[in-house]
N, C-alpha and C positions, 0 to 999 in steps of 0.2 A: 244694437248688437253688431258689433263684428263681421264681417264676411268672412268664413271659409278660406283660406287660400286652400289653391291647387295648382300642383305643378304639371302640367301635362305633356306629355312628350308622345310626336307623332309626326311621321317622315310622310303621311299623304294630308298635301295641302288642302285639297277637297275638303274631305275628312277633318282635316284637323280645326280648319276656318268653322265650319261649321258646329263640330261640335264645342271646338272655343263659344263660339254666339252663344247657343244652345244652354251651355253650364253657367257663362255671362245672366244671361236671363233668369234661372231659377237663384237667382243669389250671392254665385260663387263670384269667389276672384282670380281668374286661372290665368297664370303666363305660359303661355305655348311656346316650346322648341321642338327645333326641328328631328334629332338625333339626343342618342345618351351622350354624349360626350358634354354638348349642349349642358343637356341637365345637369351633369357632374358642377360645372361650372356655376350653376345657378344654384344650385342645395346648399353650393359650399358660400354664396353670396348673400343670400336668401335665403329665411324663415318661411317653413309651408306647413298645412295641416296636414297634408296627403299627396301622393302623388298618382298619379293616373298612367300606366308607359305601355305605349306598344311592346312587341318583340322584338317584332322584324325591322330594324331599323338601322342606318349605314352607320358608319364610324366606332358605334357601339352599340351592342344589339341592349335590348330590354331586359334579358337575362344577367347580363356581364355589368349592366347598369345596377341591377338589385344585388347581386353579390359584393359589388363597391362598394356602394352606400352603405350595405347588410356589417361588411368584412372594418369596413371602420366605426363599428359602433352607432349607426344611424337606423333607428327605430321607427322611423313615423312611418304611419301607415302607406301600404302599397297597394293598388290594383294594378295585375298585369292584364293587357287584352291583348290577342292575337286571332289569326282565321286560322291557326292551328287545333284541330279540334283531338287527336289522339288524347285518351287519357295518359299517357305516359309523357307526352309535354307541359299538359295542365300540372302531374306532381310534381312535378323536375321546380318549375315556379314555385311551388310549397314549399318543397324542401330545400329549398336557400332563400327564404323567407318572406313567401308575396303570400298578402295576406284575404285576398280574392282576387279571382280570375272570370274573364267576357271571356266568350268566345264573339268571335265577330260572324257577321254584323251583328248589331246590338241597336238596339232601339235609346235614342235619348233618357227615357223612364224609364229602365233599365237599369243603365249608369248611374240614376241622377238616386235611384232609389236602393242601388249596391254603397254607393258613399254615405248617402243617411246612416244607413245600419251599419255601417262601420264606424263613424262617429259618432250614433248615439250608444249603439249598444256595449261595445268594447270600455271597460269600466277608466276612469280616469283618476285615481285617487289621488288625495291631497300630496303636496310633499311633506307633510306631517306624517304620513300611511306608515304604518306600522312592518319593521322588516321581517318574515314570513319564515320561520325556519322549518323546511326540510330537510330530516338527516344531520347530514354536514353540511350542508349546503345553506346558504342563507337566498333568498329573494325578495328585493325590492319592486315594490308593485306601479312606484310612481316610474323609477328611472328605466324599469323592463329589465334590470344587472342581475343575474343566477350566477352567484358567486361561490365556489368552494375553495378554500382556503386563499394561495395567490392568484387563483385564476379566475378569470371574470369573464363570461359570454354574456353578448345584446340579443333580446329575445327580442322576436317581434311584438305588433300588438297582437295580432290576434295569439299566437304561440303564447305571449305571456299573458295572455285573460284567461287562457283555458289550464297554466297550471295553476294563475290565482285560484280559477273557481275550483281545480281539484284539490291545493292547497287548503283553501279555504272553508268548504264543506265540511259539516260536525261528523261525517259520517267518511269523508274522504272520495265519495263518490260524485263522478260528475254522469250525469242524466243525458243518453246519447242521442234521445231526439229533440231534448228541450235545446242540450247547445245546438246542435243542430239549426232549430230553428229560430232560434237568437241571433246567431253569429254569422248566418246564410241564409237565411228565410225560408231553408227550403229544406225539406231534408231524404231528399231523394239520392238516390245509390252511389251517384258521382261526386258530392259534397259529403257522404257517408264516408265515402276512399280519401278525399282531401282530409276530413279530422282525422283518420286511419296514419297519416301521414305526420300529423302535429302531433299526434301522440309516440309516435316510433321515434321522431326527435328528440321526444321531451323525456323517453326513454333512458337514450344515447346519451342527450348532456345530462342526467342523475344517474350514469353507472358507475360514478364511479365510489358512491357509497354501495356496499353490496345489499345495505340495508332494506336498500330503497326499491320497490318494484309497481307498478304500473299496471293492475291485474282488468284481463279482459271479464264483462262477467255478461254473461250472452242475454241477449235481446234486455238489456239494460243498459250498458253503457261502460264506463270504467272504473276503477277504485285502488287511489294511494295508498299503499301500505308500506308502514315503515318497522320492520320488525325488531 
């Protein structure tokens, strides 16, 4: 079986040596740089499953790094970590497409068990996968493309597993503690605010059918409807 790559980007060498080892150890394959700018240059060299990126970091911070990648169609999974702990820096990461967030410090098992659940549980479908229509709108489940007519947005993964699964359900409802605990492990108040966040996007890119709405339905979860 394959190793995992991961791309890791981290400006403290301490830190970074170490947790390099650390990932090296449980399996993975990880090339560490030092700064985003770094990584700009290896994503576009280099095939990775995921990447791992600080925030704080010189030349290009970890934020300006996910909107790069994000803004040219590059969908593979992200982890942001930072010792920024406000919740309003965690959503800022969400809402230009990091698909979980550390706060630091962060224990090795931690990490090593945030990337598991990102790559086992976020669905992978064939590229035979059947194209998913809502609305106007068509979505691709293999490529993460929500396209309505000429124009075409890269969803993330986790962004595009959670409208596959509300796309997808017979009922149109997606279960807000089970994603929850699928997609985060956890589903505590502040990972509650992050899918608060996936869904207000997922919102925004289907308004422009007016068809299409996104209903809250309390202490359940959500539910597509397309009238």
């Amino acid at each position: 079986m394959n190793k995992a790559r991961i791309l890791y980007l981290e400006d403290d060498l301490d830190l970074g040596e170490l947790t390099c080892e650390m990932l090296n150890r449980e399996g993975f394959s990880v090339k560490w740089v030092n700064d985003g700018q770094e990584g700009l240059e290896a994503i576009k060299k280099q095939t990775f499953d995921m990447v791992v990126a600080d925030i704080m970091m010189p030349k290009l911070d970890g934020y300006t790094f996910l909107k790069t990648i994000r803004d040219d169609g590059n969908n593979i999974p992200l982890i942001l970590l930072s010792a920024r702990v406000l919740t309003e820096d965690v959503l800022k990461g969400f809402s230009i497409g990091a698909d979980d967030y550390i706060r630091k410090p962060f224990s090795i098992d931690e990490l090593v068990a945030r990337i598991n659940r990102l790559m086992k549980n976020i669905s992978t479908p064939s590229a035979s996968a059947k194209t998913i229509k809502i609305g106007d709108y068509e979505y691709n489940p293999y490529t993460l493309k929500l396209k309505f007519k000429e124009e075409t947005h890269s969803l993330s993964p986790k962004a595009g597993e959670i409208l596959y699964r509300l796309a997808g359900s017979e009922d149109g409802v997606l279960l807000r503690d089970k994603t929850l605990i699928d997609l985060w492990g956890d589903d505590n108040f502040f990972n509650g605010r992050s899918l608060d966040v996936f869904i207000s996007k997922l919102r925004k890119l289907l308004s422009k059918d007016p068809r299409i709405n996104i209903l809250n339905i309390r202490a359940v979860g959500y539910r597509l409807i397309i009238v």
